[in-house]
C-alpha angles and dihedrals in degrees: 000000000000149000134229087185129086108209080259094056087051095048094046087049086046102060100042085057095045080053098054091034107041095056092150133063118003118341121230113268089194146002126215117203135182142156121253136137138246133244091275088051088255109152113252138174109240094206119178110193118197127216121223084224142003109356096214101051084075107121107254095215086057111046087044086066109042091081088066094049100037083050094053091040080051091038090056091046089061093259111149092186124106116236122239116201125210117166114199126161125239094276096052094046090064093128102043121107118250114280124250124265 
């Protein structure tokens, strides 16, 4: 199993998919990516997104279903991994590297 996507591809994808799928409530001022593996050793993309605001003013049916389309816009870049979504807002993101241009 093998990946086409740096963690800043996948960033970058990240976050134009995040723009035409989050419409309501605040949009995401950065994504965070990086590789990691589940509990059956499966490989996954540990991906924090944060709001531009308040994190929990995103609109739930949205960001449910962000997963399905990040993972077909990944699937079609040649990514196997499965993507795995946090929200947080700017406060809570403190720790986090700068995002990718």
């Amino acid at each position: 199993m093998g990946s086409a996507l740096t963690d800043r591809a996948i960033e970058r994808l990240t976050m134009r998919v995040s723009r035409e799928r989050l419409t309501r409530g605040p949009q995401i001022g950065t994504a965070h990516a990086f590789r990691a593996t589940d509990h059956d050793g499966d490989p996954i993309l540990d991906i924090t997104l944060v709001a531009a605001g308040d994190a929990l003013a995103l609109d739930a049916w949205e960001t449910a279903a962000l997963t399905r389309h990040l993972r077909n816009a990944l699937a079609a870049a040649g990514e196997e991994a499965f993507p795995v979504l946090r929200f947080v807002s700017a406060s809570e993101a403190g720790g986090l590297r700068p995002a990718a241009a």
